[in-house]
DRENSE-594677 format. One record per atom (N, C-alpha, C, O): atom name; x, y, z. Coordinates in nm, 2 decimals. Layout:
N
{atom->CA; px->X; py->Y; pz->Z}
...
//
This chain:
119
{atom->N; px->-0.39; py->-7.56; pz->-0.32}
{atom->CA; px->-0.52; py->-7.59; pz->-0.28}
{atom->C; px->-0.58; py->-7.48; pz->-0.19}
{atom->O; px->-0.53; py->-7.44; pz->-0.09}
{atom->N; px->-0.69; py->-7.44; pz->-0.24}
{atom->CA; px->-0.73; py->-7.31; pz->-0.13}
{atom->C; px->-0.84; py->-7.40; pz->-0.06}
{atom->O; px->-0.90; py->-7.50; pz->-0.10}
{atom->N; px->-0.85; py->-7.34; pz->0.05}
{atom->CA; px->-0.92; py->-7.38; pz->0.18}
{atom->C; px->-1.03; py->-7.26; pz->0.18}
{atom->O; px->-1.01; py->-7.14; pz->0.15}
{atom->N; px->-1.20; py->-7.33; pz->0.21}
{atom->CA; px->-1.30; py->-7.28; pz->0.20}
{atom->C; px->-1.27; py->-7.22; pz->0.34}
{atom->O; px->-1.16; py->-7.22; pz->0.41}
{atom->N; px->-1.43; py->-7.17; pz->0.37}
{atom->CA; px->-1.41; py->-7.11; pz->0.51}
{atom->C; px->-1.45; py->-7.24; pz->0.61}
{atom->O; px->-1.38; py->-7.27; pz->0.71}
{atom->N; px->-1.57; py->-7.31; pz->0.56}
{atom->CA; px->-1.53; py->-7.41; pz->0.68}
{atom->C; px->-1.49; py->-7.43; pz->0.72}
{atom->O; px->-1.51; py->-7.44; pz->0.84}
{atom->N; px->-1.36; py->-7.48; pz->0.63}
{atom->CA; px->-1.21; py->-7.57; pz->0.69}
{atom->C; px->-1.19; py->-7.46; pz->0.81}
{atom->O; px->-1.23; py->-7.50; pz->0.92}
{atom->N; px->-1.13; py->-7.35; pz->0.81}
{atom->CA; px->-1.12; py->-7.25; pz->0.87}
{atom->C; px->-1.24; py->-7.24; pz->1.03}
{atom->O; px->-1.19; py->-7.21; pz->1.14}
{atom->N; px->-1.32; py->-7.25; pz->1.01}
{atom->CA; px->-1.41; py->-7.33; pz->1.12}
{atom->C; px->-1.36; py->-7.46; pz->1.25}
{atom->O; px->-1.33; py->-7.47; pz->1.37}
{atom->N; px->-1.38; py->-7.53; pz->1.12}
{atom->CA; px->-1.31; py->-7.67; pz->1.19}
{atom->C; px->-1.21; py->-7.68; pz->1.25}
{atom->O; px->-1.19; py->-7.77; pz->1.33}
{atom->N; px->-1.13; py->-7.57; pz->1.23}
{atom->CA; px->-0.95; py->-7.55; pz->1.27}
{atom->C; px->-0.97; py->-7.45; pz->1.38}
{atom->O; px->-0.88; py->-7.46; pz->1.47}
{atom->N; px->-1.06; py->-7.37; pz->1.42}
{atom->CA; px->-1.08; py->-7.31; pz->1.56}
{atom->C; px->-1.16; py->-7.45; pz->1.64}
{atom->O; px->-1.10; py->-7.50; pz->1.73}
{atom->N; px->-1.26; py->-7.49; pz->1.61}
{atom->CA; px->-1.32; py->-7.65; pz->1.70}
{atom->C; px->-1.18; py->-7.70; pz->1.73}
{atom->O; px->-1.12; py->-7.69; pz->1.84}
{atom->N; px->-1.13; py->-7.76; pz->1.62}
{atom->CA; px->-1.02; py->-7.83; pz->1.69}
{atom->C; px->-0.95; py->-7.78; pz->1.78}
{atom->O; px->-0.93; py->-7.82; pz->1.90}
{atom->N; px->-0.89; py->-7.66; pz->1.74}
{atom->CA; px->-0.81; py->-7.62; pz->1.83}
{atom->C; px->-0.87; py->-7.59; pz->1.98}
{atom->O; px->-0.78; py->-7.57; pz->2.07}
{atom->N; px->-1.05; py->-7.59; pz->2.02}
{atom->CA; px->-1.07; py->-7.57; pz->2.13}
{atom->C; px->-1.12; py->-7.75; pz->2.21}
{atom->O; px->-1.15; py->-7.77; pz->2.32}
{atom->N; px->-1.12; py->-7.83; pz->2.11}
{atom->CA; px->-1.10; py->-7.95; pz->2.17}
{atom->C; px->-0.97; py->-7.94; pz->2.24}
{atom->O; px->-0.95; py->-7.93; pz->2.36}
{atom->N; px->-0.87; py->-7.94; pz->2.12}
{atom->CA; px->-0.75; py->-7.97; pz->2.20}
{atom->C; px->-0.67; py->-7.88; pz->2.33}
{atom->O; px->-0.56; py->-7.92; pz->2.38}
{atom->N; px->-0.75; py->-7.78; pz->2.37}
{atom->CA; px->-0.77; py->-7.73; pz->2.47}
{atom->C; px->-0.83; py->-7.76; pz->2.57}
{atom->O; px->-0.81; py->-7.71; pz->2.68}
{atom->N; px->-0.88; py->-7.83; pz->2.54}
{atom->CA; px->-0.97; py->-7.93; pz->2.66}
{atom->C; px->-0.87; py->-8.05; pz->2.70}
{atom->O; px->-0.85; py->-8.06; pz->2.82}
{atom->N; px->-0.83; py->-8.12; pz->2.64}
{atom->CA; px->-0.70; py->-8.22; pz->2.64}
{atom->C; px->-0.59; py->-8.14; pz->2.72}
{atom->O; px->-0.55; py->-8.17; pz->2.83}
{atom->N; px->-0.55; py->-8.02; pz->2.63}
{atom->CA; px->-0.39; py->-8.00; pz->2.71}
{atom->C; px->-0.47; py->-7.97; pz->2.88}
{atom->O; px->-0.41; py->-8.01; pz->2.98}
{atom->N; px->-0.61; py->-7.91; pz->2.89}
{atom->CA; px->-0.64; py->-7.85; pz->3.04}
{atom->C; px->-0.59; py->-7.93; pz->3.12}
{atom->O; px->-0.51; py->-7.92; pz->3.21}
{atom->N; px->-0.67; py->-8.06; pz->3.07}
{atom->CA; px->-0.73; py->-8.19; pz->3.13}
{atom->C; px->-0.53; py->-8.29; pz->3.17}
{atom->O; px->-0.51; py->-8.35; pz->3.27}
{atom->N; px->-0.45; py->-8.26; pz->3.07}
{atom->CA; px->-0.32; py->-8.31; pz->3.09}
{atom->C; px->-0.26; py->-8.24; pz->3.14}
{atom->O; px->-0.19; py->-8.31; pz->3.22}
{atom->N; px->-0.23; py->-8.11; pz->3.16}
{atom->CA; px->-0.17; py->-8.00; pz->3.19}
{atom->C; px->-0.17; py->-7.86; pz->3.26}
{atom->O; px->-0.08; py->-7.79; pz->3.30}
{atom->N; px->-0.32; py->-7.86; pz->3.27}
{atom->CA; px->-0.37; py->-7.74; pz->3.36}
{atom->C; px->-0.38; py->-7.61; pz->3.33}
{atom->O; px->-0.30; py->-7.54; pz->3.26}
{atom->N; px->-0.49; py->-7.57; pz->3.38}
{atom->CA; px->-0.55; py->-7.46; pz->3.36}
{atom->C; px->-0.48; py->-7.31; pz->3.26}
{atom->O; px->-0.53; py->-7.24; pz->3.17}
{atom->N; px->-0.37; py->-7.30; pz->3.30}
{atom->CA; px->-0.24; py->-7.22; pz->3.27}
{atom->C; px->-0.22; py->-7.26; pz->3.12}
{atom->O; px->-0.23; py->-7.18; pz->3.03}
{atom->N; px->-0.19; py->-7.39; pz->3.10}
{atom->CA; px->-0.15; py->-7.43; pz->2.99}
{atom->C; px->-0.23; py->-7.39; pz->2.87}
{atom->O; px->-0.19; py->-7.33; pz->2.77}
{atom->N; px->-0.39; py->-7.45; pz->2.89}
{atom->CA; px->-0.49; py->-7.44; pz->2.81}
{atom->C; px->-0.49; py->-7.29; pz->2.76}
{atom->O; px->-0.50; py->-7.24; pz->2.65}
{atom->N; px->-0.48; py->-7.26; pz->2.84}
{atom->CA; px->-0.54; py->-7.07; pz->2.83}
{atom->C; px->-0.40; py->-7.00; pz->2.73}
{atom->O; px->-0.40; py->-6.95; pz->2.62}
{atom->N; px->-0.34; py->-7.03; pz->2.80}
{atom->CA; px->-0.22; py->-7.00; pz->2.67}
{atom->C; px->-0.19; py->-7.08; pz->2.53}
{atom->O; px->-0.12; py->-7.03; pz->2.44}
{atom->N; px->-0.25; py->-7.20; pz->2.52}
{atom->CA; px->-0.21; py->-7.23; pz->2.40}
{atom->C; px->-0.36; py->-7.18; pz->2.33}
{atom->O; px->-0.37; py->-7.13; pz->2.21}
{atom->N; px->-0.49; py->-7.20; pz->2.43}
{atom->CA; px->-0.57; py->-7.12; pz->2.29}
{atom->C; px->-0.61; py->-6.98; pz->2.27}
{atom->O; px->-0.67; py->-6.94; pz->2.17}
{atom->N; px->-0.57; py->-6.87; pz->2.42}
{atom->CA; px->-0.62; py->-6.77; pz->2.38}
{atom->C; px->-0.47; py->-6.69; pz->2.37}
{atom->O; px->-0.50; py->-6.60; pz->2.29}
{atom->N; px->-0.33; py->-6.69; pz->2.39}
{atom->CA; px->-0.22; py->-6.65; pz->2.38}
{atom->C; px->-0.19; py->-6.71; pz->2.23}
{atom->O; px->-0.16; py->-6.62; pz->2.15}
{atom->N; px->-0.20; py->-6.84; pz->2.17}
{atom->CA; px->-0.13; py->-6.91; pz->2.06}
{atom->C; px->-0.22; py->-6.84; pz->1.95}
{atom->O; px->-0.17; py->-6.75; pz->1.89}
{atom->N; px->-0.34; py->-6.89; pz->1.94}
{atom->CA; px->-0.43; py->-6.95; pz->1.85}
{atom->C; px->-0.54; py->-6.78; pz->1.84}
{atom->O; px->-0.54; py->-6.70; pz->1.75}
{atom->N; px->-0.59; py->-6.80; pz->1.96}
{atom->CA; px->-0.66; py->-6.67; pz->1.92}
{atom->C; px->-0.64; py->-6.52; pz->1.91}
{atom->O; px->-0.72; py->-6.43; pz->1.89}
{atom->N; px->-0.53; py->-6.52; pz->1.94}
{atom->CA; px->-0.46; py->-6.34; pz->1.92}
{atom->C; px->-0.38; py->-6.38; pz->1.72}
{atom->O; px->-0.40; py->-6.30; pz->1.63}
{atom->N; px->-0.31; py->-6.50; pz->1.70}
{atom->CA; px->-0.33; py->-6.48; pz->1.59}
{atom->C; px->-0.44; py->-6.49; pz->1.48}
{atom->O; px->-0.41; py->-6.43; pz->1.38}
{atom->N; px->-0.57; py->-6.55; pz->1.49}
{atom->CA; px->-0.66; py->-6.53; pz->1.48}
{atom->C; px->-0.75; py->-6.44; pz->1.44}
{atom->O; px->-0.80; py->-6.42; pz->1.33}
{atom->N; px->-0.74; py->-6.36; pz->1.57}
{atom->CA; px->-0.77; py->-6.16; pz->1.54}
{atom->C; px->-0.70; py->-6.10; pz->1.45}
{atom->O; px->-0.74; py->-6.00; pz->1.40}
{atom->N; px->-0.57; py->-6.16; pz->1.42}
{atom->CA; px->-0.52; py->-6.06; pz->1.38}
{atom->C; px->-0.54; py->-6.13; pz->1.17}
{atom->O; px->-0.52; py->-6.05; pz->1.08}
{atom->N; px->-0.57; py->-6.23; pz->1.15}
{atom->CA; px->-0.61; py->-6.29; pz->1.06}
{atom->C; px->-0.76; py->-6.23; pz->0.99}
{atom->O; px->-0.80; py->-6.23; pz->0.87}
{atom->N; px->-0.83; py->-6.21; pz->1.09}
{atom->CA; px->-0.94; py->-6.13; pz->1.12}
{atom->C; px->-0.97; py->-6.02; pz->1.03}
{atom->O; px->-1.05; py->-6.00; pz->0.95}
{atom->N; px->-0.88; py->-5.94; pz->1.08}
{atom->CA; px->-0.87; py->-5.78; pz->1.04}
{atom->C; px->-0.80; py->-5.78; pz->0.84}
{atom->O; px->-0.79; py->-5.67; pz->0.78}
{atom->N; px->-0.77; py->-5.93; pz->0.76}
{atom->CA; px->-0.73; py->-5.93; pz->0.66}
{atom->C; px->-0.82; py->-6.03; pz->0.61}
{atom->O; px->-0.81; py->-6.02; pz->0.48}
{atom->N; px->-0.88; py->-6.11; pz->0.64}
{atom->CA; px->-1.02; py->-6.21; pz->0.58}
{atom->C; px->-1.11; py->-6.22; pz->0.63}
{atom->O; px->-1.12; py->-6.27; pz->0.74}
{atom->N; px->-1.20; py->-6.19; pz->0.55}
{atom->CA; px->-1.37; py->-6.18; pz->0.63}
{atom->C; px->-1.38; py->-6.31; pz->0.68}
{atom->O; px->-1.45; py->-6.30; pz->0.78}
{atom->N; px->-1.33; py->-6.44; pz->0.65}
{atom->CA; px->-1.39; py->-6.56; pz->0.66}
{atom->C; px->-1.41; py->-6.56; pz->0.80}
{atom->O; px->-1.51; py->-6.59; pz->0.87}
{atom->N; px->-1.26; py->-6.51; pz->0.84}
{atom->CA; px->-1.20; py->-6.54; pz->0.98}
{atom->C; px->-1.30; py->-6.43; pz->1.07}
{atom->O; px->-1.36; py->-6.46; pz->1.17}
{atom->N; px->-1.31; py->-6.34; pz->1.02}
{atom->CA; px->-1.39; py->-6.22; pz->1.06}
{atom->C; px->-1.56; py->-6.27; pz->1.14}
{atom->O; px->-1.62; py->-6.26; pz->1.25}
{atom->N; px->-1.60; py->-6.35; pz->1.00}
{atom->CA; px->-1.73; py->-6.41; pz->1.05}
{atom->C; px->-1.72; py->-6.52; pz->1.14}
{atom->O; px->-1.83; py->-6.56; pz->1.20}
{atom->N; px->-1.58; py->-6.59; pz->1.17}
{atom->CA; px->-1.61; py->-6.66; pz->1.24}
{atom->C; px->-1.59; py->-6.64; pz->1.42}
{atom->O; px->-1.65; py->-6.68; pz->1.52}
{atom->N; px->-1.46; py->-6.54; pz->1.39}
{atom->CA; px->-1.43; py->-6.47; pz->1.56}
{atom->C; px->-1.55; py->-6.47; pz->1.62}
{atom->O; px->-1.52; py->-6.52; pz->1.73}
{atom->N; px->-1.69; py->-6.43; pz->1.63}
{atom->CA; px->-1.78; py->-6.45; pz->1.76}
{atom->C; px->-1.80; py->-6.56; pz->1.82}
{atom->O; px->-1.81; py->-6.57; pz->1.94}
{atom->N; px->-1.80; py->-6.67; pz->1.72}
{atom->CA; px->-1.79; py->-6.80; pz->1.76}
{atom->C; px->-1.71; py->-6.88; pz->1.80}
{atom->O; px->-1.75; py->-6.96; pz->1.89}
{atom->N; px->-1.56; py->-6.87; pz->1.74}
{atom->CA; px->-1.47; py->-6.87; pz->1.82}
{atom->C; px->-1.45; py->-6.83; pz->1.97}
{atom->O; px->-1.39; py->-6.88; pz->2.07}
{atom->N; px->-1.52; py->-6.72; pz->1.97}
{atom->CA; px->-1.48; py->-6.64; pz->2.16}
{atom->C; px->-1.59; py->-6.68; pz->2.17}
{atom->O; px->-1.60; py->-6.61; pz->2.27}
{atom->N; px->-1.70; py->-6.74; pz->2.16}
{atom->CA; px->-1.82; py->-6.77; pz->2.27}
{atom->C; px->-1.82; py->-6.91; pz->2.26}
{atom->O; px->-1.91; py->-6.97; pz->2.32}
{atom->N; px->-1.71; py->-6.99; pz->2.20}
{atom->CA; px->-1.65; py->-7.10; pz->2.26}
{atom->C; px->-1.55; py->-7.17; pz->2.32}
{atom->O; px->-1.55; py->-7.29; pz->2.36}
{atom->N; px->-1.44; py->-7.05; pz->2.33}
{atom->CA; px->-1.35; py->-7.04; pz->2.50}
{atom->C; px->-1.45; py->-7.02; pz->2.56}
{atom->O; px->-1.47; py->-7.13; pz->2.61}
{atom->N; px->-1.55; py->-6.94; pz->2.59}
{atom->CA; px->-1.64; py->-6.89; pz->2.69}
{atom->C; px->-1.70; py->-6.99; pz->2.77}
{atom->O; px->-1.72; py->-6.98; pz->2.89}
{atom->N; px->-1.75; py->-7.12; pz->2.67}
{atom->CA; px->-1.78; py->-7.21; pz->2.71}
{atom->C; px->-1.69; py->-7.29; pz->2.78}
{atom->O; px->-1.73; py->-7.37; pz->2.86}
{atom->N; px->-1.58; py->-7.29; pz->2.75}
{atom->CA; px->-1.47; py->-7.38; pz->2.82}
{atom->C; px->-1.37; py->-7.32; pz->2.97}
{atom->O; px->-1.33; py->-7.39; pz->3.06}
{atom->N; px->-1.36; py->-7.19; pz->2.96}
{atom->CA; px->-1.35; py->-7.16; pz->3.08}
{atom->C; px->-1.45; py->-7.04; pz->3.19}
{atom->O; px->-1.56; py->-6.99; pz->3.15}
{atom->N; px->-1.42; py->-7.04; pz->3.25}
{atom->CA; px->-1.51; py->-6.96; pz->3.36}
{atom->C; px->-1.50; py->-6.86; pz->3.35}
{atom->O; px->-1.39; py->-6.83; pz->3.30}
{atom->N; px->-1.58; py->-6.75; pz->3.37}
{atom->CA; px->-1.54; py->-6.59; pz->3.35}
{atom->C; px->-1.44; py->-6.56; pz->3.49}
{atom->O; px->-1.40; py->-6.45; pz->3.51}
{atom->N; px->-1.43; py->-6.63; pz->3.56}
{atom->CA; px->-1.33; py->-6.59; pz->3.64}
{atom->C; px->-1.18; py->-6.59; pz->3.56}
{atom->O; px->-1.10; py->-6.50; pz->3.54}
{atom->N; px->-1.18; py->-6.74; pz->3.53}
{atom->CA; px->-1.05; py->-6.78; pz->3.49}
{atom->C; px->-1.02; py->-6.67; pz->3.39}
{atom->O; px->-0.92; py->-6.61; pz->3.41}
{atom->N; px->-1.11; py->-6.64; pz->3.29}
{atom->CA; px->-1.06; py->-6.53; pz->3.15}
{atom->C; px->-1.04; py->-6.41; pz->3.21}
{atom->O; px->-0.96; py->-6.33; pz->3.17}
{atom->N; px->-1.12; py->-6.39; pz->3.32}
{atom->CA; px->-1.07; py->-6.24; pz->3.35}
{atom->C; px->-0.93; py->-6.23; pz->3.40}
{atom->O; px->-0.84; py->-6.17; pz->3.33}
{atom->N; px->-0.92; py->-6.29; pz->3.51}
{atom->CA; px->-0.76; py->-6.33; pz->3.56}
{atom->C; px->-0.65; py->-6.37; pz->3.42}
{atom->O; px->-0.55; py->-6.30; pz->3.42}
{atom->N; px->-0.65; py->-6.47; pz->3.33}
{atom->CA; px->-0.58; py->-6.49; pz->3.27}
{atom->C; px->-0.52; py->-6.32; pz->3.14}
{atom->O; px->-0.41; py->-6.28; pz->3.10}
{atom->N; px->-0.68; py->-6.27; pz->3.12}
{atom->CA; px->-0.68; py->-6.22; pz->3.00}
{atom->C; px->-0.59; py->-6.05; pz->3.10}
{atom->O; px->-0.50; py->-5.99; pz->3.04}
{atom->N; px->-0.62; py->-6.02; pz->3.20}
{atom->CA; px->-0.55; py->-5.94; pz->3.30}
{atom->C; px->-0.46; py->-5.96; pz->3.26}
{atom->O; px->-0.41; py->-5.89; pz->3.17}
{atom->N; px->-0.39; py->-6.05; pz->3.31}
{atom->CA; px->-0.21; py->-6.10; pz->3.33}
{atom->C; px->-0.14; py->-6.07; pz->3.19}
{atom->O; px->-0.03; py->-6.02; pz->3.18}
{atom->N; px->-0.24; py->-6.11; pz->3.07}
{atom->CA; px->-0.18; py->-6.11; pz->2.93}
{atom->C; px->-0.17; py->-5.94; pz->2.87}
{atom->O; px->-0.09; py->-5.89; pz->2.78}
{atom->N; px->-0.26; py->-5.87; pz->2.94}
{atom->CA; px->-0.28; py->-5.72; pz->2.86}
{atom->C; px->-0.18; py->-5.67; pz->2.93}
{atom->O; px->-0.13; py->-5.57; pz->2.87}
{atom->N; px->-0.13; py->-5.70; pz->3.05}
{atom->CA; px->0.00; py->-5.67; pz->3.13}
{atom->C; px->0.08; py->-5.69; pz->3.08}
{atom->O; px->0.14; py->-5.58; pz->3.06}
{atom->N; px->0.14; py->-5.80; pz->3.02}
{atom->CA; px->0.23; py->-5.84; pz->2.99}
{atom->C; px->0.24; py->-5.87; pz->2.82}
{atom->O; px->0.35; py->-5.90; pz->2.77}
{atom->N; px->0.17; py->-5.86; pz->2.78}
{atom->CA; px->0.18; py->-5.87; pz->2.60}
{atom->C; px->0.16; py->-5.65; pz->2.54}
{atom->O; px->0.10; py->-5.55; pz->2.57}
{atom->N; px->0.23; py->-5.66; pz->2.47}
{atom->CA; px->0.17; py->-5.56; pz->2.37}
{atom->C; px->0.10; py->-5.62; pz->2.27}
{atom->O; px->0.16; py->-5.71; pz->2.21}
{atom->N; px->-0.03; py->-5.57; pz->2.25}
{atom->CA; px->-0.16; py->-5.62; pz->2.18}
{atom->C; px->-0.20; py->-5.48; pz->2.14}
{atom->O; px->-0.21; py->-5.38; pz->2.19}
{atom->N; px->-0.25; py->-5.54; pz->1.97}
{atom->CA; px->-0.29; py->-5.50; pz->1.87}
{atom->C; px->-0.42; py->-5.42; pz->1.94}
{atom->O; px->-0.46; py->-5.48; pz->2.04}
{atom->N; px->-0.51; py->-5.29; pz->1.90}
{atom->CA; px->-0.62; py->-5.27; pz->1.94}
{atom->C; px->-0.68; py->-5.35; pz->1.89}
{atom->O; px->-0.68; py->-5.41; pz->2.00}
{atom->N; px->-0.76; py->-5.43; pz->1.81}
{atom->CA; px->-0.82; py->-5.54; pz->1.80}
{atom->C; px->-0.83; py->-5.68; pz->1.87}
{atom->O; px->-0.93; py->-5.74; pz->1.90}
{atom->N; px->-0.69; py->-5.73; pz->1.90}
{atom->CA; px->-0.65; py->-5.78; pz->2.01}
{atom->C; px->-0.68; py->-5.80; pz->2.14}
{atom->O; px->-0.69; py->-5.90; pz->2.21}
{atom->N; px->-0.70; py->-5.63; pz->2.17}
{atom->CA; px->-0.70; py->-5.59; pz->2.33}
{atom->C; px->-0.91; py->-5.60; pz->2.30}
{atom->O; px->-0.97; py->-5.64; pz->2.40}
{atom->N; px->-0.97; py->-5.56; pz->2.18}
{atom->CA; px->-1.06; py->-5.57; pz->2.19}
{atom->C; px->-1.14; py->-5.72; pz->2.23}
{atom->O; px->-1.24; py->-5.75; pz->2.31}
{atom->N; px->-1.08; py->-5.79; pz->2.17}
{atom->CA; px->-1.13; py->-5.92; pz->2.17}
{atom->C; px->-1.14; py->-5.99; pz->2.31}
{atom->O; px->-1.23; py->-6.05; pz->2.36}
{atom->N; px->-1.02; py->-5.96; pz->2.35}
{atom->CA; px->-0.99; py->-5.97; pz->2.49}
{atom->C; px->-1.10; py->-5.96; pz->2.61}
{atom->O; px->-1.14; py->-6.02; pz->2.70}
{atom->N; px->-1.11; py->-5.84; pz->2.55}
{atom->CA; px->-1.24; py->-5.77; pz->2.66}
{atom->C; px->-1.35; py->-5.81; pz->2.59}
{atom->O; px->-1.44; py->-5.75; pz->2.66}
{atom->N; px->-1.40; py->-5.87; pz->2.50}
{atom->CA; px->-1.51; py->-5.93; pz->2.45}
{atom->C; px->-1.49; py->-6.03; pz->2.56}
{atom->O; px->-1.58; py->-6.05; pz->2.65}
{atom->N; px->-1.35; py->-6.11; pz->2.56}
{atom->CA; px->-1.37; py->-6.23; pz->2.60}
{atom->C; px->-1.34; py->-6.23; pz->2.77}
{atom->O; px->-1.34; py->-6.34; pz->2.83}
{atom->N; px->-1.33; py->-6.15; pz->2.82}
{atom->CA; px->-1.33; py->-6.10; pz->2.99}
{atom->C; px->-1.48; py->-6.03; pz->3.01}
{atom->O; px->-1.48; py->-5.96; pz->3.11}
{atom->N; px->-1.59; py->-6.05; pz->2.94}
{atom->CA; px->-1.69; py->-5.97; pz->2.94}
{atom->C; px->-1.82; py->-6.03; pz->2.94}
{atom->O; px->-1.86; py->-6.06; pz->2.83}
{atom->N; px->-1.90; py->-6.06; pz->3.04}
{atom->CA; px->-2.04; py->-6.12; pz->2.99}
{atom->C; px->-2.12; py->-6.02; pz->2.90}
{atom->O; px->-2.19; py->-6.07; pz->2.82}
{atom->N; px->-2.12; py->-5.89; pz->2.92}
{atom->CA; px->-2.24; py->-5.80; pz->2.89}
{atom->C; px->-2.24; py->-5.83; pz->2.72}
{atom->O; px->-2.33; py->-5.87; pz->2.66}
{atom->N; px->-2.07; py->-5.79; pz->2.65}
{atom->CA; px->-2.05; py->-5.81; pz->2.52}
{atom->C; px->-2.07; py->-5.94; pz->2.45}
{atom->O; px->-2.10; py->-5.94; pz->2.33}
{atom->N; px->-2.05; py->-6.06; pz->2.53}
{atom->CA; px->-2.14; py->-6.19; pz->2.44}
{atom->C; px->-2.25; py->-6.18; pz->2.43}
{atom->O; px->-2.30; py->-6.24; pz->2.34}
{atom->N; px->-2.35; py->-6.11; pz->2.50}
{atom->CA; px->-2.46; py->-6.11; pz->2.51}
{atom->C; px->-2.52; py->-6.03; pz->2.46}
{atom->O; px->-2.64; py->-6.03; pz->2.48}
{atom->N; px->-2.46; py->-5.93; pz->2.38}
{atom->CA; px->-2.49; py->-5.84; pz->2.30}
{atom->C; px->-2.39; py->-5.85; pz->2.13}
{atom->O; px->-2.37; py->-5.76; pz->2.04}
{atom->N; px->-2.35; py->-5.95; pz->2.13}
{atom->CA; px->-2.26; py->-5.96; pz->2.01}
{atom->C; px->-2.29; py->-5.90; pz->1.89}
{atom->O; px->-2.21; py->-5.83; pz->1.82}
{atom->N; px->-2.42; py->-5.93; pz->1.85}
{atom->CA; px->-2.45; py->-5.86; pz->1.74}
{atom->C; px->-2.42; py->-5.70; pz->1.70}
{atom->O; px->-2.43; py->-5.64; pz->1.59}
{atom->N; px->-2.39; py->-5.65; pz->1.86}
{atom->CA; px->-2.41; py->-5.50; pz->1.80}
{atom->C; px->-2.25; py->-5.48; pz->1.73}
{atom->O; px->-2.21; py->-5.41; pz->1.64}
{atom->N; px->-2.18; py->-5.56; pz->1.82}
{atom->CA; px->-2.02; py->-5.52; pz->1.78}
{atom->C; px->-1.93; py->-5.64; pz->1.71}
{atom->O; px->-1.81; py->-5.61; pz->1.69}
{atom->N; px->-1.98; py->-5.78; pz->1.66}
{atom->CA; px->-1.94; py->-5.82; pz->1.51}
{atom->C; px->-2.05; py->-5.86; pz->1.44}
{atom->O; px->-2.13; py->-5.93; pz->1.51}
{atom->N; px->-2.09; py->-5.83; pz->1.32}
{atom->CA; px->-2.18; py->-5.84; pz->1.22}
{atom->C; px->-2.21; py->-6.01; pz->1.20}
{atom->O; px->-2.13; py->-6.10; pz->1.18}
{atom->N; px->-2.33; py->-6.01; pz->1.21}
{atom->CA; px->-2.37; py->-6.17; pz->1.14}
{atom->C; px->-2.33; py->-6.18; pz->1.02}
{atom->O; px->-2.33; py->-6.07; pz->0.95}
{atom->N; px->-2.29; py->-6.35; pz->0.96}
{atom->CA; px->-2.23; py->-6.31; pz->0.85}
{atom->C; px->-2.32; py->-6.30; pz->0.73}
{atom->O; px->-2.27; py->-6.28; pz->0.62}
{atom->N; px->-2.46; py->-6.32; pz->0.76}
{atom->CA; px->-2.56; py->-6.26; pz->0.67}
{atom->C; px->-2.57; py->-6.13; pz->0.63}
{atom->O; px->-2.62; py->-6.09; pz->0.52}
{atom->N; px->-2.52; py->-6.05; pz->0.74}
{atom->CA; px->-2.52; py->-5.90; pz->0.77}
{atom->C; px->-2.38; py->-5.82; pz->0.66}
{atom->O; px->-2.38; py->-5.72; pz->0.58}
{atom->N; px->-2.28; py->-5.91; pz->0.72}
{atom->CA; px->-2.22; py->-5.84; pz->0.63}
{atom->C; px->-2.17; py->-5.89; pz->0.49}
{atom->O; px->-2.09; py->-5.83; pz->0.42}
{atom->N; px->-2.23; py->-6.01; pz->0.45}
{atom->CA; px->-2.20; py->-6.01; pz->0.32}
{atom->C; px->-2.36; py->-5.92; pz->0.23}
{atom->O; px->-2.36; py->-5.91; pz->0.11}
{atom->N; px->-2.43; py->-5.88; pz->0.31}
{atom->CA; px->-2.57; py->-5.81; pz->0.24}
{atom->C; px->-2.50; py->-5.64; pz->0.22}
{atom->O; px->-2.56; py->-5.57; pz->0.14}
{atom->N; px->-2.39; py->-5.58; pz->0.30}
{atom->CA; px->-2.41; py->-5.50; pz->0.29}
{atom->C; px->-2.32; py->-5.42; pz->0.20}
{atom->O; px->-2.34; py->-5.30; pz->0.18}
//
């Protein structure tokens, strides 16, 4: 059974509910690692091999964004680029997501997905 892209949608939502749960059970530490250490480094890297996932990554990261503080991502995403070897895409994402200037300019550096299915 192949899976549209939606589904593919729904499966980053969930996974950022259930981020809100482990926070809420488990704490701050916990959350941050199971969705931006687990879920969204492989993610990126899913990314770089299906557009679906491709069009969906901005929305994905500007929905951690919403769930933690730019404090917390800076601090956490620090500690991880320290300590992880990460893919350049990886490391990019990262700094999307340690970054107010680049959510706020998303469009220039991932394509809407009107944009790139037209081109």
């Amino acid at each position: 059974m192949k899976s549209s892209a939606r589904d593919f949608h729904r499966q980053w939502v969930a996974q950022c509910e259930a981020a809100r749960t482990i926070r809420h059970r488990f704490g701050l530490v916990s959350a941050l690692e199971y969705l931006v250490r687990e879920k969204l480094l492989h993610f990126v890297d899913a990314s770089e091999r299906h557009p679906h996932f491709k069009r969906e990554l901005p929305h994905f990261l500007a929905e951690i964004k919403r769930l933690f503080s730019l404090t917390e991502l800076r601090s956490y995403v620090g500690g991880l680029e320290r300590r992880s070897s990460l893919s350049r895409p990886q490391r990019f994402a990262m700094r999307r997501l340690s970054s107010i200037f680049l959510v706020r300019r998303r469009s220039r550096w991932f394509p809407r997905s009107d944009q790139s299915e037209s081109q």
